[in-house]
N, C-alpha and C positions, 0 to 999 in steps of 0.2 A: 664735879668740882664743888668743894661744901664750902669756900673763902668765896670774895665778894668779886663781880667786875669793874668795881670802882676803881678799879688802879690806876698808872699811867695807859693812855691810849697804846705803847707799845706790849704793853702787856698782856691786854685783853683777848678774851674768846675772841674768832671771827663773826659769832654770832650775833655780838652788841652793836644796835643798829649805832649810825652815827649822829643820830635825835639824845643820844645819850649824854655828851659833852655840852649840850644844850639848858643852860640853867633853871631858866624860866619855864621853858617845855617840861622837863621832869619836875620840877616843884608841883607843878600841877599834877601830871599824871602819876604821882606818886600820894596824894591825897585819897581820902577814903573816894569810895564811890555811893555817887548821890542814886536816887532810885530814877530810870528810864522814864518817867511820866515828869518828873521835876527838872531834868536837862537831859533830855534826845541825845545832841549834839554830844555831849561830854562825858555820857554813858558810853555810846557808839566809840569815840575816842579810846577811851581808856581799855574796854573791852579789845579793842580790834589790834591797839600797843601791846598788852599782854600777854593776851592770848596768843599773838604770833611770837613772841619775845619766850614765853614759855617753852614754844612748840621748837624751838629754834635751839633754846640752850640743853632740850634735850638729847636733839641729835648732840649736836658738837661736847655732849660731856657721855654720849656713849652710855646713855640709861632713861627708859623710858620712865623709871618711878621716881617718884621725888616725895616730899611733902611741903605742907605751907611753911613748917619752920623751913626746912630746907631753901624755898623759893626766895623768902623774906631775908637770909644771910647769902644767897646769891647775890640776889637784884639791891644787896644797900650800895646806897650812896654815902661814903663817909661815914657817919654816927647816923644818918637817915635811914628807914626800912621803909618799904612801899606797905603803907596803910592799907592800901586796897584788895591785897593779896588773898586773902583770904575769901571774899566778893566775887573776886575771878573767879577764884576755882571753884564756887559754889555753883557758879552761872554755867563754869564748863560741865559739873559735873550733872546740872538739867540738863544741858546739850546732847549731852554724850561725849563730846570730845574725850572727858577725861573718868575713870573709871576708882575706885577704891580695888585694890588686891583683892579683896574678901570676895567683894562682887564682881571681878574679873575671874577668880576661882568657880563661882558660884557659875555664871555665865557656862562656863566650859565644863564646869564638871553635873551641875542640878538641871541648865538649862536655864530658855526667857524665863521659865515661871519664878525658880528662886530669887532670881538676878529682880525679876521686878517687883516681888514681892519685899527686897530689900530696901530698893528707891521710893517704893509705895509707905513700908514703915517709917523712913527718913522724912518724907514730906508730910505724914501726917504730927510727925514730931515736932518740926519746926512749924508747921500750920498750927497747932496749940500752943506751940508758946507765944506766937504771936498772938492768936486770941488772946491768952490768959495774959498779958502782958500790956495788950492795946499795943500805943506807938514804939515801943520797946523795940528795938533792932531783932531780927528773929534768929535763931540758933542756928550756927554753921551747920552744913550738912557733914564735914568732915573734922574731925578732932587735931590742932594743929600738928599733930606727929604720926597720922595715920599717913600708911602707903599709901600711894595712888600713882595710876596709870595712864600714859600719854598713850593711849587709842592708836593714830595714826604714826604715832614713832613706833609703838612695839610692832606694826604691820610693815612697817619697814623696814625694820631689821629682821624680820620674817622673811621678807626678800631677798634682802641681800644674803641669808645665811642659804637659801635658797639657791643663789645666784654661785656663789659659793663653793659648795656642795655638786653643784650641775658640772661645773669645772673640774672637781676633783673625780667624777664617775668618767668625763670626756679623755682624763689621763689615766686612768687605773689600765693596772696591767693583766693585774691577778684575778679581776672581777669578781670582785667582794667587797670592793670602797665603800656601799654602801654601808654597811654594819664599824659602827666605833663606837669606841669607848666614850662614857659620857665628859670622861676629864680631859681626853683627847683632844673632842668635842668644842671643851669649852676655850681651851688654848689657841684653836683655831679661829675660834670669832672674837680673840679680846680686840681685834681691831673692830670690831661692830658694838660690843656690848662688855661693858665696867663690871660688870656685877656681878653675882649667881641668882640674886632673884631675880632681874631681869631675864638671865639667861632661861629658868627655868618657865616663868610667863610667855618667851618668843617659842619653847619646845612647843607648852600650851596649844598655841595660837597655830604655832605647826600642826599638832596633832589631831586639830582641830579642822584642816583643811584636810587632814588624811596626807601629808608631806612626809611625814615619820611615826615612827610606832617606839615606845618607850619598855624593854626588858630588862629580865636579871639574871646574872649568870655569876653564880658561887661569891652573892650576895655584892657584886661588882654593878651599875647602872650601865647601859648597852640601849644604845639609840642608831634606829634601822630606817635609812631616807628609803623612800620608793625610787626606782629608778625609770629609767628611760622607757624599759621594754613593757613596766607594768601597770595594767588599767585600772586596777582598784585602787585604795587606799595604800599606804602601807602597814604590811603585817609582820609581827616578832611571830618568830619558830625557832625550836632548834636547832635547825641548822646553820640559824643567824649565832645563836649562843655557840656552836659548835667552832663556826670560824672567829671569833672574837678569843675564846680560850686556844683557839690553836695561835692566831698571831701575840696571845699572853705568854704563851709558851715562849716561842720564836723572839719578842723581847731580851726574856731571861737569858736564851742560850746566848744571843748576840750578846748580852753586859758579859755572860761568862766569856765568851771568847775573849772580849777587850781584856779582862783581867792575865787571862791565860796567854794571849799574845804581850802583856807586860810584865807576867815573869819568865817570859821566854828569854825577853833580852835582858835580863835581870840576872838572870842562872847563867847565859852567856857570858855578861859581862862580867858576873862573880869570878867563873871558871878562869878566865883570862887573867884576871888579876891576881889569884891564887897560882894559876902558873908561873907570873912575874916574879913574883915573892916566893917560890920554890915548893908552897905545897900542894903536893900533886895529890895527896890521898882528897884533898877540900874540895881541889879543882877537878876531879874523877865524881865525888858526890855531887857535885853544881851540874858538871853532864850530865849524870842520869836521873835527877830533879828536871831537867832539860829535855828531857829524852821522853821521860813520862809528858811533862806538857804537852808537848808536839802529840804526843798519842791522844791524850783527852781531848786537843784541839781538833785532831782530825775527825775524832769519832762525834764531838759537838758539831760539826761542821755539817759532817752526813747527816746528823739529825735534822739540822736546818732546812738543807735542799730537799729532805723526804717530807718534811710539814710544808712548806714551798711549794712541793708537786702536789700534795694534797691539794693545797688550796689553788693551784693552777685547774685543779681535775675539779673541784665544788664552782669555781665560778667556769669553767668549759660545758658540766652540768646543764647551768641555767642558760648560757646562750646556746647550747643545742636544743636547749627547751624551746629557744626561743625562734630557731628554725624551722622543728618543727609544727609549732603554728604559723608561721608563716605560711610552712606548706600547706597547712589545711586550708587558713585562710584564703591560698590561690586557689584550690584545688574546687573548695565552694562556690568559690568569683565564678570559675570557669565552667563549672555543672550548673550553676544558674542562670551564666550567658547562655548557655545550651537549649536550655530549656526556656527561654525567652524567646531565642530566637525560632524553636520548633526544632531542635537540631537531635538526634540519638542517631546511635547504629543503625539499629532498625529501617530506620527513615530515609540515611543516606545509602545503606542496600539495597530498599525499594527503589527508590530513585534512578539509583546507577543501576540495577535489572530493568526499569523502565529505559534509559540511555541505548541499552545493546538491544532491547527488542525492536527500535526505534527504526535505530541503523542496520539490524537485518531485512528490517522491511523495506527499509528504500534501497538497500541493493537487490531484491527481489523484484522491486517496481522499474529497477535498471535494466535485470537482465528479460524483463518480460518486454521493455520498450526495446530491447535488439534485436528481437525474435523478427524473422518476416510474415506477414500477412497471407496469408493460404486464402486461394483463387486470384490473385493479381498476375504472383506470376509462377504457373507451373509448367510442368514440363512438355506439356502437351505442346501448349503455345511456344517451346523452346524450340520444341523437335520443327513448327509450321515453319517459324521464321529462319531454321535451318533449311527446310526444303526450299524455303524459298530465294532464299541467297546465292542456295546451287543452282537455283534454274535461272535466274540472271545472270551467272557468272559463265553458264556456259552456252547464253544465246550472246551474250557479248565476246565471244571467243568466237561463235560460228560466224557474226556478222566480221570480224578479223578477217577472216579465215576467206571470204567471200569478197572480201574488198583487195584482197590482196593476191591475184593469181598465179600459179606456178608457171607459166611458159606466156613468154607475149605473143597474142596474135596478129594475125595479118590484119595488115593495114587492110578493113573495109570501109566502106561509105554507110555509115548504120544511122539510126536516127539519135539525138543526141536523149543522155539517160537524166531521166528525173531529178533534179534537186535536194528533192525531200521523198520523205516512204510515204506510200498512197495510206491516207487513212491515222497517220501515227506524226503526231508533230514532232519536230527536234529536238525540243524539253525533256519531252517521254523517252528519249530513247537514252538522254546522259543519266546516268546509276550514282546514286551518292556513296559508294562502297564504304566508304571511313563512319556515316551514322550506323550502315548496317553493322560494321563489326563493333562497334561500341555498343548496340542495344545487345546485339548477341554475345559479349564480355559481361554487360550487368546481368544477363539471366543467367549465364553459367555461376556468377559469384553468388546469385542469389538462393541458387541452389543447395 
């Protein structure tokens, strides 16, 4: 905005604080500025009003550059200009806040040395004329109509083009949003930035972060954001210039269609009207004027869809590219867990041959603890404790056999018969048959 904010209050930027409507406040802060050692208070003042009021009207007018004339027919009040104007921006331009073009170029393009080797010449300019001069006010450091650069606005609008741009990669179809034209370009950020030389100081300052890379293709400007997938800077190639001239192409053919679908209905609507009005030979030329469009239309059309799959196949390219680093980068993750943790082939065959020799051993140590112990019980002691089962079995059968006699005899008068066997208690004489045949069932099994 190159008119003033003095207007009506409804008129104003949003960025005029509302100290502004305030009479007596701006008379003063629109006076020169006295020097910091002679009023503190009124220095600090005036600086802290400005310099934010500066910083302010550059966002809301959409341009980081201005100049002191510039500032002075902003900030008038009525027939008033702020005297001090000049002060400010001398002061910002020691700060660094605020930058001259030349030395915002220099900056980015020579580096600190030129950039300060600028500021160093300026200060010792204005350091001698204030010598040669004595009390004499000393020389601006900036020429009332030189460029100059609001620092923390043009970083902002570096953002947000940034901001932007990230949105426009998050919708693309054809993956290749990255790469546009520089006029494209600029049509897209006139809601951020007024100007071209603004615009082309925020490329700067992009370029500068490595955000964008700036080419040429058949003497056309072509600006290449880095994207999502990629770690470096961004870089212009061919194949960015490649896809730029193919969607130059695809342009052209679309305006051609629109024209071709307008004298399509154009030849129709002839032909129809010539038929109205009886001449058929007019109305027979308007069809095949008609007839030819439809063919160039069609064969424009195929061209489209086949520059269309090109660029579907150039950006399917780069995200296969971009899989497979992905894969590698798994694939390293994963041989480096390996080998962190002591893990290969090798290692887990040895292991699992160690597992199976492990477990043939202990069923060896099985079938050795089933085996029976040789001298406990053989067959010798089998055969003793067979004979001897039979020789009980068949003295407990004769004593039957004795107790119980075939024919009764006569009643004699005999002495009465012993109680017990002479010599053999009654204990001795009852036979455990059920341990015998169970010790002689474990030796037969044991066998």
């Amino acid at each position: 905005m190159v008119g003033s904010v003095g207007g009506s209050p409804s008129a104003r930027p949003s960025y005029v604080p509302p100290k502004w409507d305030d009479d007596e406040f701006m008379s003063g802060i629109m006076t020169m500025l006295k020097d910091r050692d002679v009023n503190p208070l009124d220095y600090d003042k005036k600086m802290d009003f400005w310099g934010a009021l500066i910083g302010s009207s550059c966002l809301g007018e959409r341009s980081a550059t201005f100049s002191v004339d510039l500032l002075k027919r902003r900030f008038a009040r009525g027939s008033k200009l702020p005297a001090c104007i000049a002060q400010v921006v001398d002061n910002l331009v020691k700060s660094g806040e605020v930058m001259t073009v030349s030395a915002w170029r220099a900056q980015n393009a020579g580096g600190w040395l030129d950039w300060g080797m600028s500021k160093l010449g300026a200060f010792i300019g204005s350091t001698s004329s204030w010598l040669l001069w004595g009390n004499a006010a000393p020389k601006s450091l900036v020429a009332p109509d030189e460029q100059i650069v609001h620092v923390a606005t043009l970083k902002k609008q570096a953002d947000r083009i940034v901001e932007l741009m990230r949105k426009e990669l998050e919708a693309d179809v054809d993956g290749t949003a990255e790469v546009i034209a520089y006029s494209e370009m600029y049509e897209k950020c006139t809601g951020i930035i007024s100007n071209k030389t603004n615009f082309d100081l925020v490329l700067d300052e992009l370029s500068t972060r490595g955000e964008v890379s700036v080419g040429m293709s058949k003497g056309e400007k072509i600006i290449k954001f880095r994207d999502s997938g990629s770690s470096g800077p961004a870089s212009f190639s061919e194949s960015d210039a490649s896809v730029h001239d193919i969607r130059k192409t695809m342009g052209v053919l679309e305006k051609k269609i629109g024209q071709l679908e307008g004298s399509i209905k154009k030849y129709d609507a002839d032909a129809r009207a010539c038929i109205r009005s009886g001449d058929r030979n007019r109305a027979a030329l308007m069809l095949r004027r008609k007839k030819a469009a439809e063919k160039e239309l069609t064969e424009k059309d195929g061209q489209i869809q086949r520059l269309l799959s090109m660029l579907h196949q150039i950006g399917s390219s780069k995200h296969n590219k971009e899989v497979i680093d992905a894969y590698k980068a798994g694939s390293l993750a994963f041989k480096t867990t390996l080998a962190r943790h002591g893990l290969s082939p090798e290692k887990i065959d040895e292991t699992m041959d160690e597992v199976m020799n492990a477990t043939e051993e202990y069923r060896d140590i099985e079938e050795a603890l089933a085996q029976p112990i040789n001298g406990i019980h053989d067959a010798s002691m089998g055969a003793d404790l067979e004979d001897e089962l039979e020789a009980l079995l068949a003295a407990d059968k004769k004593e039957k056999k004795v107790a119980t006699p075939s024919k009764q005899p006569a009643s004699f008068d005999l002495p009465a018969v012993p109680s017990s066997t002479v010599g053999i208690s009654q204990a001795d004489t009852e036979v455990d048959f059920t341990s015998l045949e169970r010790r002689l069932k474990r030796l037969q099994q044991a066998e």
